[in-house]
N, C-alpha and C positions, 0 to 999 in steps of 0.2 A: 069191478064186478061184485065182489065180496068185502068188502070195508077192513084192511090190513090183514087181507089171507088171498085174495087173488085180484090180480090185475090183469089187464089187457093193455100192448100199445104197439099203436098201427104209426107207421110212418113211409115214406117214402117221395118221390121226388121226379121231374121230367127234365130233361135238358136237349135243346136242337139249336145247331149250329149250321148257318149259310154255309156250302159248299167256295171258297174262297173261285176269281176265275183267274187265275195266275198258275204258269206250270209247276208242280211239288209243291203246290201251298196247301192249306191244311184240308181235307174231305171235309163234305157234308158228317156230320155228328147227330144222330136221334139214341137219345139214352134215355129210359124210364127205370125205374127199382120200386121195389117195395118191401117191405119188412115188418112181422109181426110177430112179438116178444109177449110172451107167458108168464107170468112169474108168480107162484105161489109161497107163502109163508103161512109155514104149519103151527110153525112159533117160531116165540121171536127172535129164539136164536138161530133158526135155520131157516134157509132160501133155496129154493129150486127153480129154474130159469130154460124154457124151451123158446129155442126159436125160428126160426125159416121167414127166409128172403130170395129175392130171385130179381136180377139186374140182365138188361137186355140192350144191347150195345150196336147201333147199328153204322156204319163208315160207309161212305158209297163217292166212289172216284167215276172222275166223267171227264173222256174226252172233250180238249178244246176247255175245258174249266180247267180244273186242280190237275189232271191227266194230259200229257201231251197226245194230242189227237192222232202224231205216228209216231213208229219207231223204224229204226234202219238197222236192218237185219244183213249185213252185208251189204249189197245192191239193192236190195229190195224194200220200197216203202212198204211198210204193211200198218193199215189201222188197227190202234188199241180196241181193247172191248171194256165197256163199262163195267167194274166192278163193285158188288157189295159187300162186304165183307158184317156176316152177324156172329157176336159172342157171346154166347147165352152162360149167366154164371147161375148159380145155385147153391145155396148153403143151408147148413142145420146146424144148429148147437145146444146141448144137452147137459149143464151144470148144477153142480151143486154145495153150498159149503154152510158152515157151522161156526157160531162164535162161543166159545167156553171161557171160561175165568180166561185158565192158558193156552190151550191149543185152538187154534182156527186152521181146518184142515178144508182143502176144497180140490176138487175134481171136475174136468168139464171134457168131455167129447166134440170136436168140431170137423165137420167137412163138409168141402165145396167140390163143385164139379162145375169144368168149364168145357164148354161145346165150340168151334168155333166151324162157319159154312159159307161159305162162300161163292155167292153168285155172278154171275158175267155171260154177255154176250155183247153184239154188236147190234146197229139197226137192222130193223128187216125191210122189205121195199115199199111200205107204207108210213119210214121212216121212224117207226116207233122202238124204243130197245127190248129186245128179247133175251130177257135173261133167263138163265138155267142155274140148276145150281150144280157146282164140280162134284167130283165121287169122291174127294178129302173130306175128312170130315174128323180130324183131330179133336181128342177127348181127355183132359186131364183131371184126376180123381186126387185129391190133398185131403189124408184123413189125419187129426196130431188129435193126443190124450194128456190132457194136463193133469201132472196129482202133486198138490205140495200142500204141508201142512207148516203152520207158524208159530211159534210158541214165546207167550210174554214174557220173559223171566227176570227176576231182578237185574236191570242194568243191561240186558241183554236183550234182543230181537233173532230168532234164532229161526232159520226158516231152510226145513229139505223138501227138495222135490225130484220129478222127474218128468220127461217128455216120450213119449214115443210118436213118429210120424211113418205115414203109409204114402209114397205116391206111384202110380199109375197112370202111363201115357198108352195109347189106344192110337194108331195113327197109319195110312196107308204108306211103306214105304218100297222104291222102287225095286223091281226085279225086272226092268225092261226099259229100255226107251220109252214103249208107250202103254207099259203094263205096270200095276201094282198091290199089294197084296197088304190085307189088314193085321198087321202083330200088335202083340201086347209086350210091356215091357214092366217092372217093379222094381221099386227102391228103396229099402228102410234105412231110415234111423231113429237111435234112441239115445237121451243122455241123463243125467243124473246131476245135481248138483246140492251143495250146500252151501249159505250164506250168514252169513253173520254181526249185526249191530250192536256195535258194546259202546257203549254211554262211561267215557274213561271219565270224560269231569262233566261237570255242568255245562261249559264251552266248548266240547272235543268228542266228538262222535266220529270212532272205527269202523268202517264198512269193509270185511275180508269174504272173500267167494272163491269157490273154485268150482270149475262146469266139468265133467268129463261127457265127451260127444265120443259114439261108438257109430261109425258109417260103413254102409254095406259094402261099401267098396274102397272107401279111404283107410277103415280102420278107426283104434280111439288117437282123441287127441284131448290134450289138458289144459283149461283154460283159467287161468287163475286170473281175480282181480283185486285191489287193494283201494280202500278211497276213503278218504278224513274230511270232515266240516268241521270250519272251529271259528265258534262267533267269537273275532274280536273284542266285538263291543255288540251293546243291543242294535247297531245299525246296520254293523259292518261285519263281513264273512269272509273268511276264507276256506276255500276249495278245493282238493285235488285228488289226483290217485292216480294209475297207471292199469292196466288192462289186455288181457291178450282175444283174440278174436278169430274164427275161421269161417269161412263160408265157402260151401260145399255146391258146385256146379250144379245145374239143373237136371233132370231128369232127362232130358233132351240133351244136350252138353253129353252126356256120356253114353249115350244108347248111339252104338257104333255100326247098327243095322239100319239107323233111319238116314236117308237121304231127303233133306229138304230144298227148293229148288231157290237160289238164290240169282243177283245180274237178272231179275227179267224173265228167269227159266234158262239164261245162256249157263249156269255153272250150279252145280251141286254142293249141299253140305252134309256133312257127314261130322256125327257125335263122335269122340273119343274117351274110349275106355281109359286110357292111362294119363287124362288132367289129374292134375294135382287141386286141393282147393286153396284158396285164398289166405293166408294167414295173416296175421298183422298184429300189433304192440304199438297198442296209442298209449300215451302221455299228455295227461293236462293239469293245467294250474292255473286259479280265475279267484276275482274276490269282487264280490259287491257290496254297494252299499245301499242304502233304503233308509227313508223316516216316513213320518207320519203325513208332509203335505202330498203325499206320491210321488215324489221325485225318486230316481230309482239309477242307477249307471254301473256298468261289469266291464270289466274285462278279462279274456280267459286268454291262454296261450297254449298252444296244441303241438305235438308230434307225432307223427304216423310214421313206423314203416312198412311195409307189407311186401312180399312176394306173390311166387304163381296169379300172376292175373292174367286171366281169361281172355283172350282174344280169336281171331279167326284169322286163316288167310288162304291163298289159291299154292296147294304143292307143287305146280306147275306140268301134272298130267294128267289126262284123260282119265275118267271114269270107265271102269272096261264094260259094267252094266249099260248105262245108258250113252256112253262116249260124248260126256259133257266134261267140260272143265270141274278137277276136283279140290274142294275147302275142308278145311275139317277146322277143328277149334284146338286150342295148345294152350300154352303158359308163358308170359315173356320174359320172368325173372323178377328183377326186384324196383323199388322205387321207394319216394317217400313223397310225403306230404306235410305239412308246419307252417304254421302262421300264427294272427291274432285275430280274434271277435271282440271287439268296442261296440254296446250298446247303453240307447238311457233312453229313460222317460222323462218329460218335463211339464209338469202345470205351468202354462205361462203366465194366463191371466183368467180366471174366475173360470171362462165356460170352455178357454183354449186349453189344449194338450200337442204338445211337441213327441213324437220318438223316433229315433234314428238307430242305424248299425252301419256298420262297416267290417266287412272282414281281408285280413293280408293272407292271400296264398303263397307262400312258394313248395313248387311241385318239381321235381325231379328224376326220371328215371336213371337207376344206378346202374344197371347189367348192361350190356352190349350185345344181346342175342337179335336184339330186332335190328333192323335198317330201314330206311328209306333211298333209293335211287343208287345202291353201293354205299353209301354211310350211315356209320352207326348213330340211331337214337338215342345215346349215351349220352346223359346232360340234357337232353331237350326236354323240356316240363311236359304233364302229362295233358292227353286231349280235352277237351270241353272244363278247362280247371284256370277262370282268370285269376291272374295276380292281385286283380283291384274287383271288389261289390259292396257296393253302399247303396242304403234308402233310406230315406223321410219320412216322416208323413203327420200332416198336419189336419187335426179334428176342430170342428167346431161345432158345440152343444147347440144348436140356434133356440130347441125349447127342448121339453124332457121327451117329444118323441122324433124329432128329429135332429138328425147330424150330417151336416156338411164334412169333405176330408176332402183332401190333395195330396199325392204321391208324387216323391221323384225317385227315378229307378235307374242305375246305373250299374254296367257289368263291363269291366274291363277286357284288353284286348285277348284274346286266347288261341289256344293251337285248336283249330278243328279235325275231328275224325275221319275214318274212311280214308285212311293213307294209302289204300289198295286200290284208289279208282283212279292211278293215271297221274297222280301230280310230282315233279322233281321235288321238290322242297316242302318241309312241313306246312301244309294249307292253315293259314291266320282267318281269322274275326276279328273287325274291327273292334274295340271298343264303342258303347253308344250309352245315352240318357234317354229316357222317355217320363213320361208324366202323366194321371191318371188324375182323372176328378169324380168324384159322386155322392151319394147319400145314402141316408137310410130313413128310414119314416115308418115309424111303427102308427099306421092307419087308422088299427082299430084294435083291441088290447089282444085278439087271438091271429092278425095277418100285418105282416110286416113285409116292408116294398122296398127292394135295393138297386136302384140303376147307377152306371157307371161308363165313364166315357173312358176309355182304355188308349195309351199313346196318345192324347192330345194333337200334338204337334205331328202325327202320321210319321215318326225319326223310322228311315230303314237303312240298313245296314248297307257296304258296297261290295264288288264283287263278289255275286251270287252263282255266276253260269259262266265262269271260267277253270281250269283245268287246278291250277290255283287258290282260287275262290274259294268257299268256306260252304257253298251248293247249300245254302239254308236260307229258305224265304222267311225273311220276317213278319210276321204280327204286323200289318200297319194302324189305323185308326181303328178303333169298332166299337160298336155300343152293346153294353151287357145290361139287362133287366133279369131281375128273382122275386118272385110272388111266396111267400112263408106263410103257409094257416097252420094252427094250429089248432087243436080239439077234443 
């Protein structure tokens, strides 16, 4: 708009997905966004940055397609109603920062707001669906303030800051069987931290931090971290450091007044004031190497272990409000996680490129407070976490605007979720491979054209809709096209 003092940029994007016709398979998807970013420079050491975007998410379940067309309420067959389900999000952001000799200090304000509404009904007698929308109409407000400033100093990278965040849930929760009433709920937090890069040799860079997190209802907690690069040679690196980490339940999670309806509408959930949040202390250590034709290959080694993780389950009695079955959400104790990640890249030949990964899980829960069927989950790895995932993927330049690839994708056998819906023994997924082909073709130098044949060989998984089963419809073939202009 102004030649190195004010700019303008518009972006944003469409996306719409066939309603799959298989029962629990994926909804019809219509998603649009858009985004436009401000940015002024008064000079040229300072930058100011406004922006607003707004993303509209629309899900819509259909009997007889993605929806089973009944359900069995006791004795009684009764037909589903078509659901849509809309998520209107919204954001702004407000920054600004400064670059001097020493200090670069920056500050940025950001929040979003999510709506979500929900509409359903059945046919009417001219067969057509009459939808309505519900009187829910859940509303979450995320406001966080950034301020850290960074300072060059000999040998050193020295960097304080802080966070504060605001959130707010807005949402009907029940006071009746078939009554409910709109509350507000709030939750701050705020933290602090310092960081610090010291340049000990020419080969050996110190990375020491420590976070203090101060939560409205957890309390502080201290978060320190430690992490060294030290290039062996100009090729080769090594990596590591050690870490502590929490994460703090959602605003829902703890709001102990909201009852949200879970099973169908058969059973209630209810927040808990007294979760703990998530803690954990990872450990890694990786070295790579790299030269000059692109060939590139790592490996890192990892250890997790973490406590209080979040889960949900049925306490086994009635709701006195509404006399629905009642859930609330808890902690289960402790676990760990560790493995290795193996990746590389490979020029093979002039216009081909090779790169693969592979990563080893093993997962473990250490505590004994959970069960399945009278036996302790002590020892059983954690849910949706395979022991085995590797992929491929093979490029070919065919000219400078187009590129042919092929993928192989494979994810090891795993413990599935939702141990609460009926099955004796931890429900498995099988392990599977799938394969993916496509392109890219930049058409014309401001639109570029991506299609892609996803799952080739239609691989789906076995035991889907048993008691057992792993109740997750696979992805089978499907074609994906993307249109990119630019301007």
């Amino acid at each position: 708009m102004i030649k190195d003092k004010l700019g303008l940029q518009l972006y944003g994007g469409m996306n719409y997905r066939k309603e799959d016709s298989i029962s629990q398979g994926t909804p019809a998807k219509d998603n649009k966004n858009i985004t436009a970013t401000l940015q002024f420079t008064p000079t040229e050491s300072q930058k100011f940055v406004f922006e607003y975007g707004k993303n509209n998410q629309v899900h819509t379940l259909t009997p007889g397609e993605s929806l089973d067309a009944w359900t069995m309420r006791g004795n009684l067959k009764q037909p589903n109603s078509k659901r849509e389900t809309h998520n209107s999000r919204s954001h702004w952001v407000a920054a600004w920062n400064a670059q001097g000799e020493i200090l670069h200090p920056e500050i940025a304000v950001y929040q979003e707001k999510v709506i979500r509404e929900v509409k359903s009904g059945k046919k009417d007698k001219y067969n057509h669906w009459d939808l309505n929308y519900e009187s829910r109409k859940p509303e979450i407000t995320n406001t966080i303030i950034d301020a850290k400033v960074t300072a060059f100093l000999p040998e050193n990278v020295l960097t304080i800051g802080g966070q504060f965040q605001h959130a707010e849930l807005r949402d009907d929760s029940a006071t009746g069987k078939k009554t409910t009433e709109t509350q507000s709920v709030s939750i701050k937090q705020k933290a602090v931290f310092i960081e610090n890069e010291y340049a000990a040799t020419d080969s050996l860079a110190l990375t020491g931090g420590l976070r203090l997190d101060n939560h409205e209802i957890y309390g502080s907690y201290w978060n320190p971290r430690l992490y060294a690069v030290y290039n062996l040679t100009d090729n080769l690196t090594l990596k590591g450091g050690i870490a502590k980490a929490f994460r703090a339940p959602s605003i829902r999670e703890v709001s102990p007044g909201f009852g949200t309806l879970t099973q169908g509408g058969a059973s209630i959930m209810y927040g808990n004031r007294d979760l703990k949040p998530e803690t954990s202390v990872t450990e890694e250590i990786g070295i790579i190497y790299s030269n000059d034709s692109g060939f590139s290959a790592s490996a890192t080694l990892f250890n997790t272990d973490f406590k209080n993780k979040l889960t949900s389950y049925d306490i086994g009695t009635k709701d006195p409000v509404t006399g629905l079955n009642t859930f609330i959400y808890d902690n289960v104790g402790e676990a760990n996680i560790r493995g290795v990640e193996l990746a590389t890249q490979i020029p093979v030949y002039d216009k081909w490129h090779v790169s693969a990964n592979y990563t080893f899980t093993d997962s473990r829960r250490k505590s004994d407070d959970e069960s399945l069927n009278g036996k302790s989950l002590k020892g059983e790895p954690l849910e949706r976490t395979p022991r085995h995932a590797a992929n491929a993927k093979l490029e070919w330049d065919y000219t400078q605007d187009i590129t042919f690839y092929s993928s192989l994708n494979y994810t090891g056998k795993q413990i599935w979720a939702a141990q609460r819906n009926g099955a004796k023994v931890p429900r498995v997924r099988n392990g599977f491979t799938s394969m993916d082909i496509g392109l890219n073709y930049q058409i014309l130098p401001d639109t570029l054209i991506n299609f892609a044949v996803l799952n080739v060989t239609d691989r789906k998984s076995e035991d889907i809709d048993t008691i057992d089963g792993n109740w997750q419809v696979d992805e089978g073939r499907r074609y994906w096209a993307n249109v990119r202009v630019s301007f």
